[in-house]
N, C-alpha and C positions, 0 to 999 in steps of 0.2 A: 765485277760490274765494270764497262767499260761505259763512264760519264761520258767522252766524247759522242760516242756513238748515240747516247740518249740525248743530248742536247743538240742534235743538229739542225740546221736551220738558222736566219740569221738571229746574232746577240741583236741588241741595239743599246745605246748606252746615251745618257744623258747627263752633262759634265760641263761646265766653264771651261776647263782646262784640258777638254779633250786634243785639244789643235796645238797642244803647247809639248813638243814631242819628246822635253826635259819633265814633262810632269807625271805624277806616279800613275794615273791614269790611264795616260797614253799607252804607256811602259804595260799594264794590265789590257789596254786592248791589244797590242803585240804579244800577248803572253796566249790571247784565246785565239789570235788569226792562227799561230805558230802549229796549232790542232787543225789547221782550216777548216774554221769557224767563219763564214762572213757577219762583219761588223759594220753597223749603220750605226751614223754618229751625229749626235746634236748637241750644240754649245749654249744651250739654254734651258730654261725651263719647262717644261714635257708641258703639255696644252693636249687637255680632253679632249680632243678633237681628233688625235691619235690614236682614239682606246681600239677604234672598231679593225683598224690596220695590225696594232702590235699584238692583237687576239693570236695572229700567228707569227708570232715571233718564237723562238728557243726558249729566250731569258731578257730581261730588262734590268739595267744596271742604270742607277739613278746614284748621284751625289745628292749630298741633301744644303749645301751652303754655293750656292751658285755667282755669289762674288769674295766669296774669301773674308767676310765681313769688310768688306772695303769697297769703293764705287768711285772709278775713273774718273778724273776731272779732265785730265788732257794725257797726253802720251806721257810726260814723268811726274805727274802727281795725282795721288790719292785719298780720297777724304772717308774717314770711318763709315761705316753703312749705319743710318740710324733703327734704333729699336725694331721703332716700326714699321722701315722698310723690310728688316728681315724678319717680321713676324708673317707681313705678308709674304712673304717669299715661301717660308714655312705652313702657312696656310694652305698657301697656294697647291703645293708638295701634295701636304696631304690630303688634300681632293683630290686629286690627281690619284693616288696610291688608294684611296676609298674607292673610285668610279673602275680602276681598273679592274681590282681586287672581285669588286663585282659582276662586274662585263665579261671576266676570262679566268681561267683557272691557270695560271701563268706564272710563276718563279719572279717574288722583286728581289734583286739583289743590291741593299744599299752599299756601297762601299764609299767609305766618308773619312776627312781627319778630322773629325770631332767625335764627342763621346759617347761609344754605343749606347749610355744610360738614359743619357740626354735626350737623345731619338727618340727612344723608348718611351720616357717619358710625355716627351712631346706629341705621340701618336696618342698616349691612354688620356690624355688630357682633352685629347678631337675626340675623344668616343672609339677609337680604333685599337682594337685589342694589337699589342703590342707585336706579336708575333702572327697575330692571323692565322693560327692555329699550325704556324709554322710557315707559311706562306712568305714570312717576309725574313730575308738573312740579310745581317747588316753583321760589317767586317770593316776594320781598318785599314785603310791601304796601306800602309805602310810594313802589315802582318804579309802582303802579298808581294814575295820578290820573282817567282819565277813561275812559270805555265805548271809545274806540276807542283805547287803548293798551291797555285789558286786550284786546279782540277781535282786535286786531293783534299782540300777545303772542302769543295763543294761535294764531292762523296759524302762525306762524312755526314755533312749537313744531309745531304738527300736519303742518307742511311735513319736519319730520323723523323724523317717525312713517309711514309709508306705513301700517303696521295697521291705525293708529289711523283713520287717513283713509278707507279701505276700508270700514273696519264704519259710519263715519256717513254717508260718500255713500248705499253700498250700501243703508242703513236708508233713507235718507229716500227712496230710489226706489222700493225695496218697500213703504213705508209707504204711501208716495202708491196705489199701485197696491190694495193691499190697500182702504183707504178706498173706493177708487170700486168694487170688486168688489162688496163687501156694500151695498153702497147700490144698485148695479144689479140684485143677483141680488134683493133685499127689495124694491126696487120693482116684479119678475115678481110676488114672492109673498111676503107674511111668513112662508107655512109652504113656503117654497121648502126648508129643511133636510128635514121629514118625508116630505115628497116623495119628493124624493133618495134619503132614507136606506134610506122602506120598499123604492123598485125596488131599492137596491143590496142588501140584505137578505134580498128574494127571488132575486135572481140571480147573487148572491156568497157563497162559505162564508167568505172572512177580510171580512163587507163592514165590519168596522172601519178595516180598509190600504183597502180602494177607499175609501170615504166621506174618508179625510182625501185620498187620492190625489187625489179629486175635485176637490178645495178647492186643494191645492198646484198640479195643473195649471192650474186657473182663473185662480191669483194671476201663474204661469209666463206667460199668455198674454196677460194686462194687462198683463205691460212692455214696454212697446214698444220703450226704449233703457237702456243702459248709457254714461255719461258721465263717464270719468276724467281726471285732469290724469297725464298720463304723466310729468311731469317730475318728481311726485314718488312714485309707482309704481317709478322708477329709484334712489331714495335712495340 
């Protein structure tokens, strides 16, 4: 199995201490560009507003303590985060990791220095099965020192997702196949769509179903193969 190759497309990661280029996170997004992977980066708290964008993303990598249980009073001093600012923070999270979970069929990677249990616990307490049926890996960062312990990590874990593995092969094979479609059919014709569209326009009443029909059969007849590891199809 070659993870790079299934994961392509950009990460996105969401982390306080992404911009901080001494912290363990940064150090883990330098570990997946080193694959060139592009990485999109935000220093705060992920907002639902996101979901309908990161639908096409590779992977999402979320921290789940977004000030370190600490909160900035000025440039050298800091005061403890109270309870209940990081329950809401924590709340917050897991709406967030609920809306997406349901909106995309999409890889959460938490990578956190707090305790896998913790998490864990804190999702089955929102009603949100722990793992989502595998859908969600949470790892330590500090377990993550270099590009091929996190891309060997993640095999591993994807070795136990058959799902998961399904939708990135599957992707990357239709991807492939899609690319060289429109690149073939635009090299007959830049106006190869209006072409199309007007014959199926005159000789079809639904020619909105033919005209995508058109396009899906096109894509159906540029794959040539389908290429699984059955061993892990068996999970």
């Amino acid at each position: 199995m070659d993870v790079v190759k299934l994961f392509q497309g950009v990460a996105v990661i969401f982390d306080d201490e992404i911009n901080n280029p001494e912290s363990t996170i940064s150090k883990i997004k330098q570990h997946i560009q080193e694959r060139h992977i592009p990485v999109a980066v935000y220093n705060e708290l992920p907002n639902i507003s996101l979901i309908p964008s990161l639908s096409k993303a590779s992977f999402v990598i979320l921290d789940w303590d977004y000030a370190n249980g600490a909160i900035a009073v000025n440039n050298d001093e800091q005061v403890l985060m109270p309870d209940s600012l990081r329950e809401d923070q924590e709340e917050t999270l897991i709406l967030f990791i609920q809306e997406l979970l349901k909106s995309a069929f999409i890889p959460v990677f938490i990578f956190t220095s707090l305790s896998a249990d913790h998490i864990k616990a804190k999702l089955r307490a929102a009603g949100q099965t722990a793992d989502d049926r595998g859908r969600i890996f949470i790892k330590h960062k500090s377990e993550i020192k270099s590009s091929e312990e996190l891309f060997s990590t993640i095999e591993m874990w994807l070795r136990s997702v058959p799902s998961v593995y399904v939708l990135k092969e599957w992707e990357r094979i239709v991807s492939e196949s899609k690319n060289k479609m429109f690149l073939e059919l635009n090299g007959y014709s830049p106006r190869w769509v209006s072409i199309i569209w007007d014959m199926l326009q005159q000789d079809m009443k639904d020619h909105h179903y033919a005209f995508g029909e058109f396009v899906t059969r096109n894509l159906n007849n540029r794959v040539s193969e389908y290429s699984f590891e059955e061993e892990i199809l068996r999970t």
